[in-house]
C-alpha positions as CSV (number, residue, x, y, z in Angstrom):
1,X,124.7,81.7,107.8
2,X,127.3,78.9,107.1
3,X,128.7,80.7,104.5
4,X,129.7,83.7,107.1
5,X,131.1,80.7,109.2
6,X,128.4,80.1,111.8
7,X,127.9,76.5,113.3
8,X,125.6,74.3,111.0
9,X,123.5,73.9,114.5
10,X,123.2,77.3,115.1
11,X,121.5,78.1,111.5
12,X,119.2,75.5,111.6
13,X,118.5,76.6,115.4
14,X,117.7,80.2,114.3
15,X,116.2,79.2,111.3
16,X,113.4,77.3,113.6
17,X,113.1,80.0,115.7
18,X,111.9,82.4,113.4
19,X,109.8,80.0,111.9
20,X,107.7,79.4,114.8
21,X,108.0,82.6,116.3
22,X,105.1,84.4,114.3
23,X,102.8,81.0,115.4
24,X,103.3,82.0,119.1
25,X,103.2,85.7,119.0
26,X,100.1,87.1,117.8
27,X,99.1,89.0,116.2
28,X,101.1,87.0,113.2
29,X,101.3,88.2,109.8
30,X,98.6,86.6,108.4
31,X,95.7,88.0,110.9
32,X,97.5,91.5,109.8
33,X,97.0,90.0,105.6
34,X,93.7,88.6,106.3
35,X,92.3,92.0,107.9
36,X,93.6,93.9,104.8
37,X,92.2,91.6,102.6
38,X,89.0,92.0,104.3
39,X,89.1,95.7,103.7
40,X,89.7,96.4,107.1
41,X,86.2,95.3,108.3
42,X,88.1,92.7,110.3
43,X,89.6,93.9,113.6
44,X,93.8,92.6,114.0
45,X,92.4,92.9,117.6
46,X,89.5,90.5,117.3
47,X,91.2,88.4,115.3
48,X,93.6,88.5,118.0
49,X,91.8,88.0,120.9
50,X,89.8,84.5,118.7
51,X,93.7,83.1,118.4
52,X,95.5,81.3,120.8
53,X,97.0,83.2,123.5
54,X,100.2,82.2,125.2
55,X,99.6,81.0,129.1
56,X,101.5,84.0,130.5
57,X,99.8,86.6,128.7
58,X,96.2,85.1,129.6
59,X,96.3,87.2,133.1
60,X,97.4,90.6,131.0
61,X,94.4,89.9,128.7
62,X,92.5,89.8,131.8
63,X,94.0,92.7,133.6
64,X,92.2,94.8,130.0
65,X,89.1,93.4,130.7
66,X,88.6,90.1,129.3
67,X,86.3,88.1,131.8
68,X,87.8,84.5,130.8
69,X,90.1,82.8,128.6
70,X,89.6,79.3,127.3
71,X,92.1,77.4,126.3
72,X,92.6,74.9,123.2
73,X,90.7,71.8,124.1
74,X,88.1,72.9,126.2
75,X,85.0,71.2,125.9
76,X,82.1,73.0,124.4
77,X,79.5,72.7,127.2
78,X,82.6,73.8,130.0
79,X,82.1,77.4,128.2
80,X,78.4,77.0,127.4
81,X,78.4,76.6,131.5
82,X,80.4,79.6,132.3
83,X,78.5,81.7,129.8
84,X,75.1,80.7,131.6
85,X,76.7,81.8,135.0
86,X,78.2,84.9,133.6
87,X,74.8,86.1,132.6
88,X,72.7,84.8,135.3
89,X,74.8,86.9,137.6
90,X,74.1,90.2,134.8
């Protein structure tokens, strides 16, 4: 990009963005590789859904059906907890 005369900043500015950007928008290349490689037994979509999912898509993953997301961190027993009440109320 320097060579064509863009500003050194701005290169190394794209050149970040595009790094990261498969990281934040699943489904990223490699779920794709990893399903192929699995012989397709592997859904993208489950693969997808087991990822992390950016915060303003959680309500849109919700709106398909997708009783609760939880987010990196979460303690173990927090879920175990919500799974209890989610099938109690079954």
């Amino acid at each position: 990009m320097i060579k064509h005369g863009y500003p050194r900043l701005f290169a190394v500015n794209v050149t970040i963005s595009g790094s990261l950007q498969p990281l934040l928008l699943p489904p990223s290349h490699n779920m794709i590789i990893y399903s192929l490689a699995a012989g397709g037994t592997v859904s993208v979509a489950q693969l997808f859904m087991g990822g992390i999912i950016p915060a303003p898509d959680v309500l849109t993953v919700k709106e398909y059906g997708v009783a609760e997301v939880f987010g990196p961190g979460t303690p173990t027993s927090a879920i175990v907890d919500y799974v209890k009440a989610w099938y109690a109320a079954q």
